[in-house]
KETI-117664 format. One record per residue: x, y, z of N, C-alpha, C, CB in turn. Coordinates in steps of 0.02 Angstrom, whole numbers, plus 50000, padded with zeros to 5 digits. Glycine has a CB too. Example, Ala and Ser with C-alpha at 12.3 -4.5 7.8 and 13.67 -1.06 7.14 Angstrom:
REM KETI-117664
506604971650390506154977550390506604983550390505654977650452/506424988850354506844994750357506455000250394507044997050286/
END
This chain:
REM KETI-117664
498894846750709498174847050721498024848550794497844840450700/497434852250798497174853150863496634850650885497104858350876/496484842550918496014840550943495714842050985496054837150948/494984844150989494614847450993493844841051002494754852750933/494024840551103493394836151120492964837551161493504830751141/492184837351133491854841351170491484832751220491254848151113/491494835051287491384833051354490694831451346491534838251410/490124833951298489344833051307489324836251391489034823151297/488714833251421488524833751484488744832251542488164831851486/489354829851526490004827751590490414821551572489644825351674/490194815851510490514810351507491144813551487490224804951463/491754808751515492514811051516492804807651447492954807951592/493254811151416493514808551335493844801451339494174814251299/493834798551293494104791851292494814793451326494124788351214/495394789451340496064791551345496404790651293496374788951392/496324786851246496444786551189496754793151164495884784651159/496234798251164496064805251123496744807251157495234810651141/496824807551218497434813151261498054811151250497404813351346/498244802251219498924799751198499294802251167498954795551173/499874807251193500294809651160500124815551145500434806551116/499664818851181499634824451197500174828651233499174824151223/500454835051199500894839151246500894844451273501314839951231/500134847351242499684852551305498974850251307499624861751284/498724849851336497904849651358497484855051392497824844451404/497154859551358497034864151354495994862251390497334866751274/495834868551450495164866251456494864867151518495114859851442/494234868451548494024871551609494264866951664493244872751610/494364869151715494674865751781494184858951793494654871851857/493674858551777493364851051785493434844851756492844851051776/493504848651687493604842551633494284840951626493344844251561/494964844751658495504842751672495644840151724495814846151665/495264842451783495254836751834494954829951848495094839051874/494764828851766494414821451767494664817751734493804820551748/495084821351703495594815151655496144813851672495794816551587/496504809451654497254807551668497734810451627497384800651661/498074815351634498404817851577499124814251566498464825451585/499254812451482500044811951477500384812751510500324814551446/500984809251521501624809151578502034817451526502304797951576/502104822251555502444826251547502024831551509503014823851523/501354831351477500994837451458500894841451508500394836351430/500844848651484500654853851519499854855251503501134859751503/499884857051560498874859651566498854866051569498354857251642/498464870551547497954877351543497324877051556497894880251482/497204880751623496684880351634496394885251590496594880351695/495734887151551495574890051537495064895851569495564887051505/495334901251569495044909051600495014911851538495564914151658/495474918351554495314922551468495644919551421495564930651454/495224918951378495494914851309496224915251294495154917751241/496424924051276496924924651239497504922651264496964929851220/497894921951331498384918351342498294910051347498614921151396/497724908551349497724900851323497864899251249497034897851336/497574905951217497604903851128498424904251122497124910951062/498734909951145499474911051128499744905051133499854915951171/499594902051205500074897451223500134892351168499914894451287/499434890651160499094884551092499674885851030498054887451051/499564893751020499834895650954500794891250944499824906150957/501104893451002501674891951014501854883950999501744894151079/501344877351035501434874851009501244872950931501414873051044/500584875550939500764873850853501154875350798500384874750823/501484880350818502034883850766502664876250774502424894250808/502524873550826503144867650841503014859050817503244867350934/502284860050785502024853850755502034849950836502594850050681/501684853250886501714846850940500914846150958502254848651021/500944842250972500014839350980499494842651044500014829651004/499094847851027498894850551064497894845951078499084858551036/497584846851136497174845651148496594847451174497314843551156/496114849051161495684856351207494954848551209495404868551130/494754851451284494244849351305493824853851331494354845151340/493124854351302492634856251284491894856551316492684853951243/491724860451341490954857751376490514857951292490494865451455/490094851551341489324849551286489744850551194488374858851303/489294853951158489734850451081490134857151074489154848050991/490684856051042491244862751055490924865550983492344860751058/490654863850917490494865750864489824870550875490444859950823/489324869050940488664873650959488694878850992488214870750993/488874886150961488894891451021489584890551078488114890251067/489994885151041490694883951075491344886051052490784877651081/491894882451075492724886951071492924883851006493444885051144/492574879450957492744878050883492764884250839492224873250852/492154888950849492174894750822493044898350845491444899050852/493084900950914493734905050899494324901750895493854909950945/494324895250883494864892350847495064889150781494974888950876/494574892550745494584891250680494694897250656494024888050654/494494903350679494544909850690495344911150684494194911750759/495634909350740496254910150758496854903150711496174909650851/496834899850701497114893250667497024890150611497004888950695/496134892050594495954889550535495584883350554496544888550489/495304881850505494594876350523495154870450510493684876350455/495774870850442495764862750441496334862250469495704858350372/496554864150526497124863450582496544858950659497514874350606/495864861050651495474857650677495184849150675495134861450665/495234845750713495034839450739494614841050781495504835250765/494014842150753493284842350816492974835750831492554847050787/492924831850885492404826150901491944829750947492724818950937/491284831050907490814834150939490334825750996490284839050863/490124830651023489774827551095488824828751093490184833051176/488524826351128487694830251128487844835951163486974826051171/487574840951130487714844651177486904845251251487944851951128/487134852451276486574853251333485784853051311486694860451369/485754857651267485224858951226484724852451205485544861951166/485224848051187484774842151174484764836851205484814840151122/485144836751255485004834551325484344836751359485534837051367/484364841951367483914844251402483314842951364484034850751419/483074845251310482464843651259482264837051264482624844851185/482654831451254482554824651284482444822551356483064821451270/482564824451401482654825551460481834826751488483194831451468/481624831951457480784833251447480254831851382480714840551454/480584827151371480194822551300480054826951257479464818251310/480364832851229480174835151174480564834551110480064840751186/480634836551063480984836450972481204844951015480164835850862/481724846350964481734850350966482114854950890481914849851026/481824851850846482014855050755481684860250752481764850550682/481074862350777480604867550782480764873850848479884863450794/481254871650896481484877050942482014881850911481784873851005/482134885550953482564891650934483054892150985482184898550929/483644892250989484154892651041484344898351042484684888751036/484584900651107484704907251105485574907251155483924911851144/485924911051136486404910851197486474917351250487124909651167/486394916851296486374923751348487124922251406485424923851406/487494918451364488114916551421488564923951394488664906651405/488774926751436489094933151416488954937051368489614932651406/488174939651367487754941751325487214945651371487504935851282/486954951951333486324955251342485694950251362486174958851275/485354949751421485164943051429484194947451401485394938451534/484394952451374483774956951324483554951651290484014963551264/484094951651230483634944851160483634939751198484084941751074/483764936151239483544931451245482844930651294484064928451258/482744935451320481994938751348481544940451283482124946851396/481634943951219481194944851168481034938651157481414948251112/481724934451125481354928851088480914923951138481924924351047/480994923651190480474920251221479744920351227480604920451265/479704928351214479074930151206478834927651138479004937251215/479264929451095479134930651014479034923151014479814934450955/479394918451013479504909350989478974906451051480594905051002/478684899151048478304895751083478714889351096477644894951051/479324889551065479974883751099480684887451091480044874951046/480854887751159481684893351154482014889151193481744902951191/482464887151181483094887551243483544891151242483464882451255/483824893251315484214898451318484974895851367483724904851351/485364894951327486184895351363486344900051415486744897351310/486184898551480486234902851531487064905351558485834899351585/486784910051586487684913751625487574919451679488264918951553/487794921051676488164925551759487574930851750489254930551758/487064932251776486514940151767486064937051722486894948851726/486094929151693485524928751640485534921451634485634933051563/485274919751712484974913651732484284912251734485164912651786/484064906951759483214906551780482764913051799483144901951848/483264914651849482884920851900482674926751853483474924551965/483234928851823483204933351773482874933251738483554934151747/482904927451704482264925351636481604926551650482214917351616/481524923051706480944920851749480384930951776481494915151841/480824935851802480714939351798480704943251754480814939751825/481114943051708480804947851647480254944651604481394949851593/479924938051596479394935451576478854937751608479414929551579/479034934851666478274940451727478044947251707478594943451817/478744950751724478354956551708478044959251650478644960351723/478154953451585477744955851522477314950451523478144956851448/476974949551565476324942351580476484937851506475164945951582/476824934551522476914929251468476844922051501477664930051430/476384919951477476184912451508476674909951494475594908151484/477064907151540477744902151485477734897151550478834907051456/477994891351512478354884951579479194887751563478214872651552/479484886051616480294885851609480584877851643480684893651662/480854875451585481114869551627482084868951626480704861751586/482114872551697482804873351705483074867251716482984877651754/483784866251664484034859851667484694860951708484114856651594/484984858451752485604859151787485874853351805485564862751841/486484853751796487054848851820487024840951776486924847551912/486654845151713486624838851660487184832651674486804842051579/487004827451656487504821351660487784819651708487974821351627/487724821951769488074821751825487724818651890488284828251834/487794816751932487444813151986487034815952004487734811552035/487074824352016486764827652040486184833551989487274829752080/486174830251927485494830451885485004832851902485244825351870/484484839651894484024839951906483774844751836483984841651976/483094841451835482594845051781482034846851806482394841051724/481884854351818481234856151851480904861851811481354858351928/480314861851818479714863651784479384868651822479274858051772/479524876351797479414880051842478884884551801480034882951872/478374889951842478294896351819478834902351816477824898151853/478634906351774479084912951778479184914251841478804919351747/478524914751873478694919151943478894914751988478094923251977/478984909251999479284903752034480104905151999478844895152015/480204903651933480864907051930481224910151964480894910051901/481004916551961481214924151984481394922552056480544930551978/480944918552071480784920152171481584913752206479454914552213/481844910152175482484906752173483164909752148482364901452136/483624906552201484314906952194484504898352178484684910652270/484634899952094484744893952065485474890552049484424894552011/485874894952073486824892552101487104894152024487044880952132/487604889852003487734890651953487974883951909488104895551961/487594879551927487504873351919487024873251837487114870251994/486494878251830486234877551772486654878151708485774881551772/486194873151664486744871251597486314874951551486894861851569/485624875351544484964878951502484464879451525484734876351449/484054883151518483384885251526482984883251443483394894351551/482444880551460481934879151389481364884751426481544868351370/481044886651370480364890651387479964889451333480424898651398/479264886751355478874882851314478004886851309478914874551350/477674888351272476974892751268476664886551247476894900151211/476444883351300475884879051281475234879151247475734877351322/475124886651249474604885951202474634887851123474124889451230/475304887151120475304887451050475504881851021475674892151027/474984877550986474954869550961475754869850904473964867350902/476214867050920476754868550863476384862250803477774866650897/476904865350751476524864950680476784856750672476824871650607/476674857850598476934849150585477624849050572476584844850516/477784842350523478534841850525478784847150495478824835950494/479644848050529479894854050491480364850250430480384859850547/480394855250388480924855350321481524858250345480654859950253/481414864350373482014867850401482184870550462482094871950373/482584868050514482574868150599482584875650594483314864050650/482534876050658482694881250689482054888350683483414882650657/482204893250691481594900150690481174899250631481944908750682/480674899250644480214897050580480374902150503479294898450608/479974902650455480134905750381480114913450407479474903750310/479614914650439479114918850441478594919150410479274923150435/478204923150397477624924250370477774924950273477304931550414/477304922850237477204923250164477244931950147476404919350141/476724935950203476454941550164476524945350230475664940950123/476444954150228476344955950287475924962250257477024956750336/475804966350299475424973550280474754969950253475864979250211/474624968450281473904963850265473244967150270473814957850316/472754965250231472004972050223471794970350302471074969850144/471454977450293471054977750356470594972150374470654983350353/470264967950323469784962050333470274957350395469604957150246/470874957550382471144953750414471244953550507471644954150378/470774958750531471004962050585470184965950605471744967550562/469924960850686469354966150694469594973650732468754962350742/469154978250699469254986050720468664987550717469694991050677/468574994250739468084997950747467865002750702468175000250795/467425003550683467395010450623467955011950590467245017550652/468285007150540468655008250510469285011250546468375011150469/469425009950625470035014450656470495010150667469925018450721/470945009350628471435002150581471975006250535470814996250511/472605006550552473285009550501473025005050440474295007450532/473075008550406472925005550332473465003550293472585010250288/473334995950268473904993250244474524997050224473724990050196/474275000350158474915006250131475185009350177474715012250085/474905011050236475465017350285475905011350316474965023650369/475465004050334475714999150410476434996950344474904989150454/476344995950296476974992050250477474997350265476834990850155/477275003150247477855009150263478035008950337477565017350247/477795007150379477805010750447478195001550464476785014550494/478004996250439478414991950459479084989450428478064987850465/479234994850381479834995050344480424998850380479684998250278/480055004350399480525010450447480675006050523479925019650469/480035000850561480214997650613480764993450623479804994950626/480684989750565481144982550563481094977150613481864984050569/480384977450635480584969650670480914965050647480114965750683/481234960750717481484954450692481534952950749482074953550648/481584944950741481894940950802482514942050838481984935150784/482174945050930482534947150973482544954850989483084944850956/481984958050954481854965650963481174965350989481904970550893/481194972451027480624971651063480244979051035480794970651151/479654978551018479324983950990478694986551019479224982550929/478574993051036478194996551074477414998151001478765004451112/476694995651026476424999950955476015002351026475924995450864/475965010251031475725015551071474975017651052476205021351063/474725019551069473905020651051473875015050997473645029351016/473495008951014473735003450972473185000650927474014997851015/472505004850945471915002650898471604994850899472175003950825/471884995450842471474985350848472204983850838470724980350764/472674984950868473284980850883473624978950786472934972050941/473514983650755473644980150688474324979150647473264983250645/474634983550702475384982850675475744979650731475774990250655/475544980950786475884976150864475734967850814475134977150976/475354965750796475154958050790475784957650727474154955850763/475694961650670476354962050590476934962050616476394969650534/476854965650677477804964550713478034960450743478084968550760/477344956350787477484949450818477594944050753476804947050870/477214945450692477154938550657477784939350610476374937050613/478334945050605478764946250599479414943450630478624950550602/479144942550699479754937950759479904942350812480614935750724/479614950050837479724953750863479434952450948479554958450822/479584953750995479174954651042478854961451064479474952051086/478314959851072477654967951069477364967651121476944968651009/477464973051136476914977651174476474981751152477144981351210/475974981751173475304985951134475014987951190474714981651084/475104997451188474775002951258474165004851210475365011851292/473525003751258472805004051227472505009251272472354996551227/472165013251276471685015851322471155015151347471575019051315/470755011551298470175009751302470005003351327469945010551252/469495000651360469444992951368469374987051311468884992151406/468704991651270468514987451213469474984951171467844993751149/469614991851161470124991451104470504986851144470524998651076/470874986051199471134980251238470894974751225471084980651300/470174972551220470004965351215470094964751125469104963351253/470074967951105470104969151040470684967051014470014975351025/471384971651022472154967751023472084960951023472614969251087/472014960751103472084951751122471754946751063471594949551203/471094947251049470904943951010471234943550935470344945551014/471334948150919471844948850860472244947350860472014952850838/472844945850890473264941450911473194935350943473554943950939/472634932350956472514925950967472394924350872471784924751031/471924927150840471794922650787472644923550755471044925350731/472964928450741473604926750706474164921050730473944932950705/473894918350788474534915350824475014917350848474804912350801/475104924950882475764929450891475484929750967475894937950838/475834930251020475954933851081476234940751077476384930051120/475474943751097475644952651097475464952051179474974959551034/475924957151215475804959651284475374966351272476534961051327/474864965851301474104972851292474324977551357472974968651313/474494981751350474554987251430473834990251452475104995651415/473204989251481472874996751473473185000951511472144997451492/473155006151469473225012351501473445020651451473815010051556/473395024351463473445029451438474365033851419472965032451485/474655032451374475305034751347475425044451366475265032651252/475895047651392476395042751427476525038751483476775044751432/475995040951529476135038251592476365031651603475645038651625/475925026151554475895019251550476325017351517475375016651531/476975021551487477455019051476477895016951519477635021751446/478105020951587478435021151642479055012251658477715022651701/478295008951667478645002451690478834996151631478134999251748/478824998651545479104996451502479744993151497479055000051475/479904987251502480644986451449480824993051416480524980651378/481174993951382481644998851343481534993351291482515001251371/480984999451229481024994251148481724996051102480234996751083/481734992251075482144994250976481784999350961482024987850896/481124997550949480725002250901480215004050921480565000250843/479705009650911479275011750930478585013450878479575016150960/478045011150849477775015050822476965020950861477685010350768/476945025050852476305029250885475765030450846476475036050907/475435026050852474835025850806474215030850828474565018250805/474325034050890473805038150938474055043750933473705036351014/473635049150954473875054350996473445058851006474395057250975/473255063050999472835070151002473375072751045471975070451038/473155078051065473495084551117474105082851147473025086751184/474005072751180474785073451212475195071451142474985067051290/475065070651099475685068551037476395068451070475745074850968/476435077051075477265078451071477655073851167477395091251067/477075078051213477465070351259477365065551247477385068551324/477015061251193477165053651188477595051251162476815050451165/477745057051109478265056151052478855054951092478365062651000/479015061351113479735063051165479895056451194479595069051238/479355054551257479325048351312479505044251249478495046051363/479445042151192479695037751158480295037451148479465037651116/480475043751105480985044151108481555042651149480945047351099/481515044651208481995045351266482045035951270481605050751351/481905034351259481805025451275481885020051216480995023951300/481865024651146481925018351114482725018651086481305017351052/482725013151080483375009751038483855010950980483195004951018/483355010850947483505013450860482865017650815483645005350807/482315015350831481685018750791481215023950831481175012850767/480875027850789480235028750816479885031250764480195032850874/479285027950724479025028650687478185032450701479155022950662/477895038150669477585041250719476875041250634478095050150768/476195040650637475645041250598475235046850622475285035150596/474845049250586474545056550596474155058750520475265062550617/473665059550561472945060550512473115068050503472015058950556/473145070850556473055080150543473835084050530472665084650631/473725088950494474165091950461474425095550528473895096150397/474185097850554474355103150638474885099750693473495103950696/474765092350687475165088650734475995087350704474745081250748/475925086050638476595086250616477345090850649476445088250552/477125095650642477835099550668477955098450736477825107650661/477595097450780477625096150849477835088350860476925098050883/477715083950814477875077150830478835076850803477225071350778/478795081850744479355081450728479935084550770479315083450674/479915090850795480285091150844480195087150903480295096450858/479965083750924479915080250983480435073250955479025078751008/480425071850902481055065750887481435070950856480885057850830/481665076550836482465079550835482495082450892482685084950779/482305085750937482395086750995482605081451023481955089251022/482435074551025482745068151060483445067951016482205060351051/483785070450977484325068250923484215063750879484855065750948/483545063450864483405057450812483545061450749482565053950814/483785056450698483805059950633483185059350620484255057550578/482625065250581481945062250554481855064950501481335062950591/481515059650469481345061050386480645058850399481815056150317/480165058050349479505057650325479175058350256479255061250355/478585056550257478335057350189477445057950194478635050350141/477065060950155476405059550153475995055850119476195063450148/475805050550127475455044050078474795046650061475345035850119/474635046150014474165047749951473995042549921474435051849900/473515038849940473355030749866472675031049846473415020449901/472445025549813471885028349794471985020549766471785036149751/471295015549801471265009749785470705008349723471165006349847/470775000049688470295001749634469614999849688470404996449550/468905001349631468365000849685468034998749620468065007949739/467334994449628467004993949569466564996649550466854989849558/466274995949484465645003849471464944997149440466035013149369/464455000849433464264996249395464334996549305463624995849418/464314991949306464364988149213464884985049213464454993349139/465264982149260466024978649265466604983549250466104972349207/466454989049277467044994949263467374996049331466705003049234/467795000049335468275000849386468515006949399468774997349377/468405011049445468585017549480469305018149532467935019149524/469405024849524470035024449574469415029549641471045029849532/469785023349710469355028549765469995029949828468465023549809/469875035049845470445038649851470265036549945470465048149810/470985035649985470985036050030471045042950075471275032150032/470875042350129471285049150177472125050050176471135047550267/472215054350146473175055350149473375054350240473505066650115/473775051650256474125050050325474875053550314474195040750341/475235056350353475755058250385476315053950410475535060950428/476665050450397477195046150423477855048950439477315041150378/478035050350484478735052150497479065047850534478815057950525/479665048050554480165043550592480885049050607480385035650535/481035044050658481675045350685482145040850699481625047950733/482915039450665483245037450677483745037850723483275037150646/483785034250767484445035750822485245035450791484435029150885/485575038750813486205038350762486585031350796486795046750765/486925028050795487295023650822488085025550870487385019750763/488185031950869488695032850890488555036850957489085035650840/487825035850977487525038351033487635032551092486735040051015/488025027051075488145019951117487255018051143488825021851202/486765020251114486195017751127485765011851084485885022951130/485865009651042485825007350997486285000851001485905011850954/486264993351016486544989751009486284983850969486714989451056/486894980250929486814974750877486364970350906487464971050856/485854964450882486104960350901486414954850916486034960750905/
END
């Protein structure tokens, strides 16, 4: 067996656990705090794989190996690649609290309703979406995707958030502080931090949960226009937004661009999806318009004013894109999309004339693109209790897929 003890927030393993231990395997701290067996050998742990070999060796010899663990080795820890590598029931895990819920306690909150994220040797991207997207995140910090980092990529998509960076959990030198984004950013926070929490206070969290972690999502999506104030009917209409949010794919940890954005009606379906959004408006009204629409759904949409492409410039880089606008500049909005997004770009269009120009502008980017023209015709009532079909305006939907072997496009 390979015992397997995770440290929590710094308390040191019983000695018990290390008796007769004949390697002890584990980061230079937590081996310099214990007393090891008279004659075990130690590994410090750097790159895994010559620590795993070594492991492997003894276990091929039935001799008692021991790995010590920061916070719980079973959360986002080294239980995974040693169950991986050995098998789960060669494993003896004594899990620990880990940081996460240290820290959540630490600032009096529950945390069954948060979302954890890990950015320790990771794209510290998703863990910037979901912060926007969720109203309780914590994030497992690391090397390029600390406070500062966090802290500035929140800013620059005005996201009201608190950050309460937790560092040097369990240890004498303990601190829990309660920062803004831009107070973030503006610090050199060492490398003492164990997590970052990021909290949207104004979003009242719900009641008790049934099931931890990222909420269900939503019951329904592509929802009628009643659901959404607009202007003279200038609102993607359910049937195209279901299509157009099928080709997007939000999800939690993608970040999605809706471009000439109207009354914001698919930016809000992609947030309540789990996505983080941006919505480029031109107009003022239609700006206050978004916002409000995304206040009644409960989603955090970021509103740009300004006019596409220019006001794309100082964007994140999305997943997906949809262009709900255009006249004359279409094909540079399209393109500017293109050149920037991830995996999608899903493009709507009233007039028959704009089509070919939108379409080369995503195969000209190397997008694969397909499309289709929607035609429906909803029931309407007549009088005498009878029922008519009334026909909508046909819309234009096309898209472009990025191929994946363009290395632009990453999992996440």
């Amino acid at each position: 067996m390979i015992t397997v003890v995770g440290t929590g927030t710094g308390a040191p393993p019983p000695e018990d656990v290390l008796a007769g231990a004949e390697l002890v395997v584990g980061g230079r701290r937590h081996l310099d705090a214990v007393r090891l067996p008279g004659g075990a050998e130690r590994v410090v742990l750097g790159p895994l794989a010559p620590a795993l070999d070594t492991m492997a060796a003894y276990v091929e010899e039935e001799r008692r190996v021991v790995v010590l663990a920061s916070g719980d080795p079973g959360f986002f820890g080294i239980a995974r690649v040693l169950a991986e590598r050995f098998g789960p029931e060669r494993l003896d895990v004594r899990p620990a609290v880990s940081s996460v819920a240290s820290a959540f306690a630490r600032a009096g909150l529950t945390w069954d309703d948060a979302v954890v994220v890990s950015a320790h040797g990771r794209d510290a991207r998703t863990a910037v979406h979901i912060c926007r997207a969720r109203p309780k995140v914590a994030v497992l910090t690391g090397p390029g995707a600390g406070p500062a980092e966090l802290g500035a990529a929140l800013a620059r998509a005005d996201a009201d958030r608190t950050l309460v960076v937790a560092s040097a959990l369990g240890s004498g030198e303990e601190r829990v502080e309660r920062v803004t984004p831009a107070e973030a950013a503006a610090r050199d926070w060492g490398a003492a931090v164990n997590v970052v929490l990021c909290l949207d206070g104004s979003r009242v969290p719900g009641a008790a949960r049934t099931v931890a972690g990222a909420d269900r999502g939503p019951a329904s999506w592509a929802l009628s226009e009643d659901a959404f104030a607009h202007r003279d009917s200038m609102i993607t209409k359910f049937e195209v937004r279901a299509l157009a949010l099928a080709r997007l794919g939000p999800r939690l940890g993608d970040l999605v661009w809706d471009v000439g954005a109207g009354s914001g009606s698919v930016a809000v379906e992609c947030a309540r999806l789990g996505a983080a959004v941006t919505a480029v408006e031109q107009t003022p009204d239609g700006v206050a318009r978004i916002r409000d629409n995304a206040a009644a759904h409960g989603v955090d949409v970021q509103v740009v004013h300004g006019t596409a492409p220019a006001a794309l410039s100082d964007l994140d880089d999305p997943d997906a894109v949809f262009v709900g606008g255009g006249g004359r500049e279409l094909p540079a909005v399209v393109t500017a999309c293109a050149r920037r997004a991830r995996r999608t770009v899903v493009v709507a269009m009233a007039a028959l004339d704009r089509v070919p120009a939108a379409r080369a502008a995503l195969t000209g980017a190397g997008f694969a693109c397909d499309g289709v023209l929607l035609q429906s015709s909803r029931l309407a009532p007549l009088p005498g209790d009878v029922t008519r079909l009334a026909a909508a305006n046909p819309v234009f939907l096309l898209w472009g897929v990025r191929s994946p072997s363009d290395g632009k496009g990453v999992a996440q």
